[in-house]
KEVORO-894874 format. One line per 2 residues: number of its first residue (from 1); their letters; for each residue x, y, z of N, C-alpha, C, O. Coordinates in steps of 0.05 Angstrom, whole numbers, plus 5000, padded with zeros to 4 digits. Example, Ala and Ser with C-alpha at 12.3 -4.5 7.8 and 13.67 -1.06 7.14 Angstrom:
<rs>
1> as> 5264 4886 5156 5246 4910 5156 5264 4934 5156 5285 4934 5169; 5257 4955 5142 5273 4979 5143 5258 5001 5157 5268 5023 5161;
</rs>
This chain:
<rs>
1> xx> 4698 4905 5062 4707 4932 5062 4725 4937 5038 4747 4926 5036; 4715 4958 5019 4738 4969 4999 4764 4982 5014 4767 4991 5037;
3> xx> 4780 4980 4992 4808 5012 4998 4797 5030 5004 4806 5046 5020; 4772 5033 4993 4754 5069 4994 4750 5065 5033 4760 5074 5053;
5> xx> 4739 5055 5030 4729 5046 5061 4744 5051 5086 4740 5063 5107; 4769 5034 5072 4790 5025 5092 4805 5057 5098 4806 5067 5120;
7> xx> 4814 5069 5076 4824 5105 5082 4809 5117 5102 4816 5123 5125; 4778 5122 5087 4763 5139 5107 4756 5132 5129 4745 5146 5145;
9> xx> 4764 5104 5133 4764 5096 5169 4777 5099 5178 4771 5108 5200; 4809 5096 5172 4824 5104 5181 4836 5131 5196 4851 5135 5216;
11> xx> 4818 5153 5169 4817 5181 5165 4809 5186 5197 4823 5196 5215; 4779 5175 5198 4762 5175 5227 4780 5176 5248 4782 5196 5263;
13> xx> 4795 5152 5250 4815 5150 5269 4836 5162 5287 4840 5163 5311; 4851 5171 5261 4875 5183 5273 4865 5215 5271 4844 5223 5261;
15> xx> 4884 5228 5283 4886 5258 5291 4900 5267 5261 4910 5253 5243; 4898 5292 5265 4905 5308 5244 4939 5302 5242 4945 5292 5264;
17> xx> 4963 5305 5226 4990 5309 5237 5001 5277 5243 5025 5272 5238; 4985 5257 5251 4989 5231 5256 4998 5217 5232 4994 5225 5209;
19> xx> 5015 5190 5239 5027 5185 5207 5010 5143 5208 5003 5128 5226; 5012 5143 5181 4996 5119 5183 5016 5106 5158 5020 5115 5135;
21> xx> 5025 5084 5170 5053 5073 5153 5036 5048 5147 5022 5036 5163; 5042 5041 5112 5027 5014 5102 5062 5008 5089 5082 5022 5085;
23> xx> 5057 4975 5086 5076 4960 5059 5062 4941 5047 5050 4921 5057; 5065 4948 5023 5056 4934 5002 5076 4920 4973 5099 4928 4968;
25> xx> 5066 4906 4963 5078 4902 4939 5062 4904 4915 5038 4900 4918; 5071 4909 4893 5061 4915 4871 5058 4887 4861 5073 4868 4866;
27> xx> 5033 4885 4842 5024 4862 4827 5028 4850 4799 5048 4851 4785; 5003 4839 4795 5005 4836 4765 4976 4823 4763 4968 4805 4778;
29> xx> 4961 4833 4743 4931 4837 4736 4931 4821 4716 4946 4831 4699; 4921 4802 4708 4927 4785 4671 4945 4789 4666 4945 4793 4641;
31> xx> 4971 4792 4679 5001 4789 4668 5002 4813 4667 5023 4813 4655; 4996 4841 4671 5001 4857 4664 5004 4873 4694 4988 4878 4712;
33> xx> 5032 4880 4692 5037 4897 4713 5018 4922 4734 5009 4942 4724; 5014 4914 4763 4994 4952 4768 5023 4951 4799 5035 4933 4812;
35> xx> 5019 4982 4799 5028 4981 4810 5018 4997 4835 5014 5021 4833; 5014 4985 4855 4991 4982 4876 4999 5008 4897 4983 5026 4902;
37> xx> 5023 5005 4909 5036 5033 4909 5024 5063 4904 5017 5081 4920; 5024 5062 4877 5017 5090 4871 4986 5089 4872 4977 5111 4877;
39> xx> 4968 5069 4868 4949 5063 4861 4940 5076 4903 4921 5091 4906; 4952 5068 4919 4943 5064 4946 4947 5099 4951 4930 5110 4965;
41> xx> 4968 5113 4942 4980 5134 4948 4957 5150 4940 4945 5160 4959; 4945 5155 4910 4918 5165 4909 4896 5168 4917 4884 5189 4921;
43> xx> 4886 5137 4923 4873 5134 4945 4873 5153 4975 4860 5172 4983; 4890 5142 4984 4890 5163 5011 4904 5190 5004 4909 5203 5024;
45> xx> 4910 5199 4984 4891 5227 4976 4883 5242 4984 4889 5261 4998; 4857 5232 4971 4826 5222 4963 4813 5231 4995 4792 5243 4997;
47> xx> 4830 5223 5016 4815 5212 5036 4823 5229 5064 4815 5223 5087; 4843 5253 5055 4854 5271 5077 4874 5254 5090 4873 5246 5113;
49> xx> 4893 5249 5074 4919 5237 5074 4947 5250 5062 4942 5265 5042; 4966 5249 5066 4986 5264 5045 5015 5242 5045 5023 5230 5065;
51> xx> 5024 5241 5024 5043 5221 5025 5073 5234 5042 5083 5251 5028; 5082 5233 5058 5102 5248 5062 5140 5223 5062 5163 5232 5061;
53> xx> 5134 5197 5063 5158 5187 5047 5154 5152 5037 5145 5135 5053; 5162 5146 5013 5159 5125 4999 5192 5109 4998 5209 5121 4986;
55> xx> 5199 5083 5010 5214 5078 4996 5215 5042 4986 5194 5037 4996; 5221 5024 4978 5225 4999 4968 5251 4991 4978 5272 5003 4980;
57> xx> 5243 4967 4985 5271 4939 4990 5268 4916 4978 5244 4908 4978; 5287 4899 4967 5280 4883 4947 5280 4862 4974 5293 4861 4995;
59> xx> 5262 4848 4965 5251 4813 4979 5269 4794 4979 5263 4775 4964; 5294 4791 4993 5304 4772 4992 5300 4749 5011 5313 4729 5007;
61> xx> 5282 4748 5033 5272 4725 5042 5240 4723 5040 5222 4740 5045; 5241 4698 5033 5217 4694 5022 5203 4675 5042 5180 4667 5038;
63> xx> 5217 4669 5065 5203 4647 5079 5167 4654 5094 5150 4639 5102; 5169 4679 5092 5138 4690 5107 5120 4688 5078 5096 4682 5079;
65> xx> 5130 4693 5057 5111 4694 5041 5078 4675 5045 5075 4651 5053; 5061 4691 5038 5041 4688 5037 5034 4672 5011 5048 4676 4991;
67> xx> 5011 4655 5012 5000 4639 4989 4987 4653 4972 4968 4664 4981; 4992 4658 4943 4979 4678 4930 4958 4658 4908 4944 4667 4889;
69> xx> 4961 4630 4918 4942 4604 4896 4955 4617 4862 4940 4617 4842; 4987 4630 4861 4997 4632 4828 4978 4648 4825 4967 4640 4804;
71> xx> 4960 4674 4836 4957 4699 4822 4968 4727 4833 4969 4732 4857; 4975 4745 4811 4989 4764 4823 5017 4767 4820 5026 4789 4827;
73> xx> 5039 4742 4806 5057 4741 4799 5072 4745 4831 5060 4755 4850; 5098 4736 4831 5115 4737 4855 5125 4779 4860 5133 4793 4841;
75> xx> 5123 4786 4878 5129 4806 4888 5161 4804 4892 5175 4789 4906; 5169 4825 4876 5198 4822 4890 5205 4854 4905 5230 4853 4905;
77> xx> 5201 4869 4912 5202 4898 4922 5174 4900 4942 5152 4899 4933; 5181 4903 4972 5164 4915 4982 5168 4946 4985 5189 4959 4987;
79> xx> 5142 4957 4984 5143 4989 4987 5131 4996 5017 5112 4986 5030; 5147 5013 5023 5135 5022 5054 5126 5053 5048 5142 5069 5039;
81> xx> 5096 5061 5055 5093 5084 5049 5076 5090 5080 5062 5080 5098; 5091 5120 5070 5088 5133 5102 5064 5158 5096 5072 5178 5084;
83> xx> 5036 5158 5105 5020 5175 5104 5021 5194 5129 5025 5185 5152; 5017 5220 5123 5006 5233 5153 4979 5243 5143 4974 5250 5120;
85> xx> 4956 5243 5171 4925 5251 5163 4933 5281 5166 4947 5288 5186; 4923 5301 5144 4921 5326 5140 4888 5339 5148 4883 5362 5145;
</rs>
């Protein structure tokens, strides 16, 4: 399943007015910074979504971290973004 996928299922899902809260962290593509965030925010869009609040906390424990096999560079800011379906 794409991002594309994963919105418009979601879309399906919830009710109009309903809020659909993701966190993510931003990456790094061949060393080169994306920042996944805004990248996700478009997306659901796209998809009868509206962003209504974004904010970041820097990562200071790292013990849950997940195995990334050294790609993607270390995440240090998670973003919590708060959608409601429109």
């Amino acid at each position: 399943m794409s991002i594309l996928d994963h919105f418009a299922e979601i879309s399906k899902c919830l009710d109009k007015g309903r809020h659909y809260i993701m966190v993510v962290g931003d990456s790094s593509v061949s060393n080169i910074p994306f920042n996944t965030s805004n990248f996700l925010t478009e997306i659901a869009e796209r998809n009868g979504f509206r962003i209504t609040n974004k904010w970041g906390y820097k990562i200071k424990n790292r013990y849950m971290r997940f195995d990334r096999n050294g790609r993607g560079g270390i995440i240090e800011i998670d973003w919590v973004l708060d959608f409601v379906r429109i």
